[in-house]
N, C-alpha and C positions, 0 to 999 in steps of 0.2 A: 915869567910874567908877574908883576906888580899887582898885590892885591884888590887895589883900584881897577885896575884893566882886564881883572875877570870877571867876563859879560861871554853867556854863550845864548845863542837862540835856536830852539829846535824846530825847526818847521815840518808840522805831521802832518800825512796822507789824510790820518785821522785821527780823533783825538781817543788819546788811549783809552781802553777797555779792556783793564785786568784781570777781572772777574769773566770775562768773556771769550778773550784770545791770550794765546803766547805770544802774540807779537804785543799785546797792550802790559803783558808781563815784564816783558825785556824791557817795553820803553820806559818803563815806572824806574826798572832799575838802573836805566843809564841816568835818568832823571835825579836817582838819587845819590847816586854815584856823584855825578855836579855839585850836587847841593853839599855832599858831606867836602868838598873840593874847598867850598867857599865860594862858588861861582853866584855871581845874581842870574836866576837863569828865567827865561821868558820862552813859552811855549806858541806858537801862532798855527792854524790851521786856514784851510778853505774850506773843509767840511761843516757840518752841525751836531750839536753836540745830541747825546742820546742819553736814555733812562740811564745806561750803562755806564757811559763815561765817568772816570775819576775825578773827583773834585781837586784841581791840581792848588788852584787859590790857597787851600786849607794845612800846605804839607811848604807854604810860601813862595809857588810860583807865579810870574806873571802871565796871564792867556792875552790873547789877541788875535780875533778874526780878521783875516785875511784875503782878499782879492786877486784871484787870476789877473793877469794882463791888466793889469793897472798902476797908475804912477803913485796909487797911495800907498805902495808896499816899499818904495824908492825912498817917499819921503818918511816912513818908517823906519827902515834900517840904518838911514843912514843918521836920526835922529839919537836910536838904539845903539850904535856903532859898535856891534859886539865882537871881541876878538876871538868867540870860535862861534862858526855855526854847524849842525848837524841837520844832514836833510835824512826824513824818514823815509827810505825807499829811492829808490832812484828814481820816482816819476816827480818828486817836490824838486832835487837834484836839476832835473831838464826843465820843467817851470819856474824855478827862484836862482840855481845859480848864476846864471850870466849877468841877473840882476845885484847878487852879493858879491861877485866879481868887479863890477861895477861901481858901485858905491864902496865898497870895505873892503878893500882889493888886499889888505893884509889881513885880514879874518882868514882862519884856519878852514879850511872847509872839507868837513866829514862824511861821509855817505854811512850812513846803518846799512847796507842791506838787508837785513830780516834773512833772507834766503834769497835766492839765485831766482826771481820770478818769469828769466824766461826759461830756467832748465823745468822747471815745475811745469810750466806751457805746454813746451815740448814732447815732455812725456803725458803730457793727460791726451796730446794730439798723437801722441803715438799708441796710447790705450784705447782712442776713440777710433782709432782706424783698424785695432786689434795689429799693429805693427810693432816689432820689437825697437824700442827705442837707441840710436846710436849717438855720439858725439856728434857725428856729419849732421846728422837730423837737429840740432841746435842749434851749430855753428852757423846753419842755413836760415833759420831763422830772423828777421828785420829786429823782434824785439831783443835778440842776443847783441845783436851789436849796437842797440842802443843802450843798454843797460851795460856793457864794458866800456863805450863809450864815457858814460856817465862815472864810472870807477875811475878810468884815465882821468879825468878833471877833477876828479877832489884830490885832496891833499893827502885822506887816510882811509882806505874803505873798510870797516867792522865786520869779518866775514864769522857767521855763525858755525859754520859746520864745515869740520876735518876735510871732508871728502870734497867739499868748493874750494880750499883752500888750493887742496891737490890738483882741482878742473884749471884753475885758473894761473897756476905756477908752471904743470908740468904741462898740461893742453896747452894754451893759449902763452907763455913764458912773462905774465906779467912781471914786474919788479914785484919785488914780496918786499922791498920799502913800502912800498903802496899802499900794503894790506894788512892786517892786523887780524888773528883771528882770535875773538871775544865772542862766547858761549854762551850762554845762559849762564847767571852768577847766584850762588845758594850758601847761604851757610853750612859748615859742617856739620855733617850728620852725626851726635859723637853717641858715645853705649848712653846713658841715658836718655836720648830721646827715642832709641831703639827700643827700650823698654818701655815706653807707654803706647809704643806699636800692637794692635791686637794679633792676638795667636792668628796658627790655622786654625782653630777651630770656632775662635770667635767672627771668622769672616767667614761670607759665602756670598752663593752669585756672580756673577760678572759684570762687568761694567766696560762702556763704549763713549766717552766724552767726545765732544769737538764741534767748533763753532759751525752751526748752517750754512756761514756765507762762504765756508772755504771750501771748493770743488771735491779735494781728496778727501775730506770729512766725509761728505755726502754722498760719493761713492763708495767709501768704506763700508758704510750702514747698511746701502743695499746690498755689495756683497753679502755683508752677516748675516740678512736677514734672507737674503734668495738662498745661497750657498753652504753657509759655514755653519749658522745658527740651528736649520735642522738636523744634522750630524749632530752637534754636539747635546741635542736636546731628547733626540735617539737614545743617547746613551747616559744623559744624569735626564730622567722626565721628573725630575722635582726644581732642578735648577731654573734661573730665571736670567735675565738679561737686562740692563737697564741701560738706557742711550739718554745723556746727556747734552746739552749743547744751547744755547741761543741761537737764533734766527734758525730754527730747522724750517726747512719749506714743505709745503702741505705734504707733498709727496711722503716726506718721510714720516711725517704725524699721522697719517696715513695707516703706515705699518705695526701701530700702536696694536696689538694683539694678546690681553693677558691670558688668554687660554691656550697660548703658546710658548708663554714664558717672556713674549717680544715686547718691553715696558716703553714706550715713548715719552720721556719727563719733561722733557724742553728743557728750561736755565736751571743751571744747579745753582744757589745762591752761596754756597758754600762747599767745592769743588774739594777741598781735602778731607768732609766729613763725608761725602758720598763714596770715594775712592778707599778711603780709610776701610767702610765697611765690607767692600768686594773682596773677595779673594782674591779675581783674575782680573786686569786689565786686557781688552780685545783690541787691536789695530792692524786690520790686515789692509793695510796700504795699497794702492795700485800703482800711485802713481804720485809726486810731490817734490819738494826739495827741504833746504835746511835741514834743522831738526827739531824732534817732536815736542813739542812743548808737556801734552798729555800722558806721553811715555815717560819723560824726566819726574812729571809728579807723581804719576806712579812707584817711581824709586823712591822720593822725596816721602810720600805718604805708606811704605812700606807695604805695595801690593804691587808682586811680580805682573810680568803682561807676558801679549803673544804677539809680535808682529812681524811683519815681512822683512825682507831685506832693504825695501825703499824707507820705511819707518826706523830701523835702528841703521840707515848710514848715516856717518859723518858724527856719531854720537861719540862715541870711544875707538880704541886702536883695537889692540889683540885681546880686549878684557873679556870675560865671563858674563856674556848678558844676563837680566834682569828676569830670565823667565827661557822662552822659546822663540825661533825666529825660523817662520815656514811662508813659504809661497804660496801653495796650490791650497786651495780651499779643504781637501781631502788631509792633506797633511795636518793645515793651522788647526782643523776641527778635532784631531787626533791629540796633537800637542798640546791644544784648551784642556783637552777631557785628563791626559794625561798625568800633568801637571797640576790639574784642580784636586784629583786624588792623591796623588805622591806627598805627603806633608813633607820628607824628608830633601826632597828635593824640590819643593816647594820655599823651604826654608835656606836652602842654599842660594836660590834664585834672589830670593829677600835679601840676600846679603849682599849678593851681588851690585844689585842697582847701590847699595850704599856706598860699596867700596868704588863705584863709578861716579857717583855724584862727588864724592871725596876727594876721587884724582884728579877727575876733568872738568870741575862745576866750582870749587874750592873760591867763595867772592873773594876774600883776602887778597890770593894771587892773583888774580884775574884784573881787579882795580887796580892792582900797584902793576899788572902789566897795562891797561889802561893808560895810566896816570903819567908812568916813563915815555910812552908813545907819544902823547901831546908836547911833551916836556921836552923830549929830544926832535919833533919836528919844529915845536913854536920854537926852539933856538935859532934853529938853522933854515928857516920858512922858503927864504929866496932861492937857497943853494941846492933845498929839494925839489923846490921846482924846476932848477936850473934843470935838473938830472932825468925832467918827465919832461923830455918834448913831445913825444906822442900826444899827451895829455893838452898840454901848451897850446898846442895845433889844433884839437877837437873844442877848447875853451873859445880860441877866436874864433872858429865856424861857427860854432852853437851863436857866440854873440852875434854876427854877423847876419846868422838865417833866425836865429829862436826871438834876437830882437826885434828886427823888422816887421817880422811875423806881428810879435805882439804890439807892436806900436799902432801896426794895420787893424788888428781886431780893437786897439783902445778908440783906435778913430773911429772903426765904426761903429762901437757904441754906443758914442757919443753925437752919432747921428741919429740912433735910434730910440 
């Protein structure tokens, strides 16, 4: 592509919050990722922004609010006429792309997924009904096949985590042309910054991060604090426990108890100086997809964690986790205790998440696998599509029902 002709437009669920979620982390860094590209790049959402949001303006991108089912997002784009777009999420995907099909029908069109948001679905509906979660239990699902739907019509979809790469190759036999799997991207962790890491002995405590608004956060907490937390508190009664997170809902503020050691903090305004101090990181997961945003900084921040098998898939292959990975609340409680004592195998843990973040986080690699991706589809644009007709087939439906649809709601409107 001609330097002139790099224009890409992101269109977000919502506008990023990286201080807040791992998903407003990721989007900062594909953001920047563009920007170091040479891209003019322009961010638009439907949402509103929050105390939280990034000031994207200040880092030289353009924003622009945006309208559901309206013709002024038509006469936008096609004013804009950017030759790649990326939808954030597959729900932006089902509301704009038939539209950017439409008008910039050669614009590259990219899906983030963030994670797989109907297998997360799925299983929080299979923890709610206390049933063990299966593939069939998915696949069944309306929102599963609209969200591989929405894969099939983009051009490249950004799958974050090993284990959805695997769901949707070896399950369901997508083309892995299709799919690109892009991680969370970190710079190397090298022995110097290892060493301004605190000791074991300069940390203590535990720590529990993660946003309010996201289901499996919010049940994690409760776990901790019905199940896990009195165990472990049994056995260190000087330890304490601190939960982290924006938007926690009353419930959880709730459970603020310091004569039990259970801290309720709400927003960390600075997520690696909190982390930094704990010893242990806690994520006994139940139930979720992708991967862990809070678990990676843990490694990132040099404090081991404990978390289930839902929290460390799809993170690394056959490596040496970053600490302990228990299910049962009797075990994870054992594991915390165990581990919070053990310096020596505390300190193996420490290294572990390093040499993880190292093999499978490494930004360098991961942008120049980026970088080749666009480069090798934006060559060959027609000929890859030629090769997705499944995709082809769900693009003319979509336009066919998603347009009408919205032309219908623009009209009444406009009656209204």
């Amino acid at each position: 592509m001609a330097a002139i002709d790099k224009k890409v437009l992101i269109i977000g669920c919502n506008w990023p919050e990286p201080g807040t979620t791992a998903a407003g982390g990721r989007m900062l860094q594909l953001i920047r990722f563009f920007l170091k590209q040479d891209y003019e790049l322009t961010f638009a959402s439907t949402a509103a922004e929050s105390e939280y949001s990034y000031d994207l303006e200040s880092i030289g991108v353009r924003t622009q609010s945006i309208l559901l089912n309206h013709y002024s997002f038509d006469e936008f784009i096609g004013q804009l006429n950017p030759t790649v777009v990326l939808f954030d999420r597959f729900l932006t995907e089902e509301q704009f792309g038939w539209r950017v099909a439409e008008h910039c029908p050669q614009a590259m069109r990219i899906l983030d997924t963030e994670d797989l948001h109907s297998l997360r679905t799925a299983r929080q509906l299979s923890h709610k009904k206390k049933q063990p979660f299966s593939i069939k239990s998915w696949l069944d699902q309306d929102l599963t096949k609209r969200e591989i739907a929405s894969i099939y019509r983009s051009d490249i979809s950004l799958i974050i985590s090993l284990y959805e790469m695997e769901l949707l190759t070896e399950e369901l036999k997508l083309d892995p042309d299709l799919l690109l799997h892009l991680p969370m991207m970190y710079n190397e962790i090298d022995v110097e910054q290892r060493k301004d890491w605190l000791d074991f002995d300069q940390k203590k405590n535990f720590i529990c991060i993660g946003n309010g608004k996201h289901a499996p956060n919010v049940d994690a907490i409760k776990t901790l604090k019905l199940t896990i937390w009195p165990l472990i508190r049994k056995r260190l009664p000087k330890a304490n426990l601190y939960v982290y997170g924006a938007y926690l809902p009353q419930e959880i503020q709730q459970m603020h108890k310091p004569k039990e050691g259970f801290y309720v903090m709400g927003h960390a305004a600075n997520a690696q100086e909190v982390i930094t101090r704990a010893r242990l990181s806690l994520a006994p997961l139940n139930f979720g997809a992708g991967i862990k945003g809070k678990l990676l900084d843990s490694m990132l921040f040099g404090t081991p964690s404990i978390t289930t098998h839902i929290g460390a898939e799809g993170i690394c292959l056959d490596m040496p986790w970053n600490g302990c990975i228990a299910n049962a609340p009797k075990d994870f409680a054992h594991a915390a205790v165990e581990l919070y004592l053990d310096r020596e195998k505390w300190l193996i843990s420490q290294k572990n998440g390093m040499d993880i973040i190292n093999s499978c986080y490494d930004k360098a690699v991961l942008q120049q696998r980026l970088s080749q991706k666009i480069e090798q589809v934006g060559t060959t644009l027609n000929q890859h599509r030629s090769g997705n007709f499944i995709g082809a087939m769900l693009l003319h439906h979509s336009m066919a029902s998603t347009k009408y649809m919205s032309k219908w709601i623009t009209a009444k409107n406009k009656k209204t």
